[in-house]
N, C-alpha and C positions, 0 to 999 in steps of 0.2 A: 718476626718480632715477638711472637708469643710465648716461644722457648725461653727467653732474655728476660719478659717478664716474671713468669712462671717457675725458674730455675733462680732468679736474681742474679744473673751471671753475665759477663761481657762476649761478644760474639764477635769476629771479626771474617771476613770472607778476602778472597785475594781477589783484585783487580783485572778486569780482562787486557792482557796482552802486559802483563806485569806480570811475568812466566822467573823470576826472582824469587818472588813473595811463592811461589808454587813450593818450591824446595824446600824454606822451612817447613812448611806445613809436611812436606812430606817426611821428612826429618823428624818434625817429631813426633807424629804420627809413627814411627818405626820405636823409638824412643820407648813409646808409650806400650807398642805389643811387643816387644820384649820381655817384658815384663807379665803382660797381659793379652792371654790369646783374643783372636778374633769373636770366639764364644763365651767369653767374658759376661758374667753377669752384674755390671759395676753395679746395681743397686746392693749386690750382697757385698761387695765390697768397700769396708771401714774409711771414713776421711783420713787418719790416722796416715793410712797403709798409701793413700794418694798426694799426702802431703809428704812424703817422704818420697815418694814418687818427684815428685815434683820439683823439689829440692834436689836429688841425685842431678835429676838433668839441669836445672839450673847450673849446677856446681859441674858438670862436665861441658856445658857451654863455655862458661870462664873460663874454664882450664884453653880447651882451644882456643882463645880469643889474645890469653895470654902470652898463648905459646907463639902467637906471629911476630 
């Protein structure tokens, strides 16, 4: 809980034996280091640069959601 406070940010964890909820996270977690290696120093990294981040994958989820 102290991350959550300290960051001001929402936190959410996957349920056990709710192996569903696994996938996205793994998802976007891939998402995310494509962009940005696992040596990634996000503090040197601009909000800017992650809200467009952020947006991209938003906007290629819809895309697939659409396409069903």
């Amino acid at each position: 809980m102290r991350l959550k406070e300290e960051l001001e940010i929402e936190t959410y964890f996957c349920l056990p034996y709710h192996s569903w909820q696994k996938g996205t996270v793994e998802n976007s977690i891939g998402l995310v280091r494509r962009q940005y290696p696992k040596s990634t120093n996000f503090p040197n990294v601009n909000n800017e640069e992650l809200k467009e981040l952020q947006w991209k994958n938003k906007q290629q989820t819809k895309k697939v959601f659409e396409d069903k």
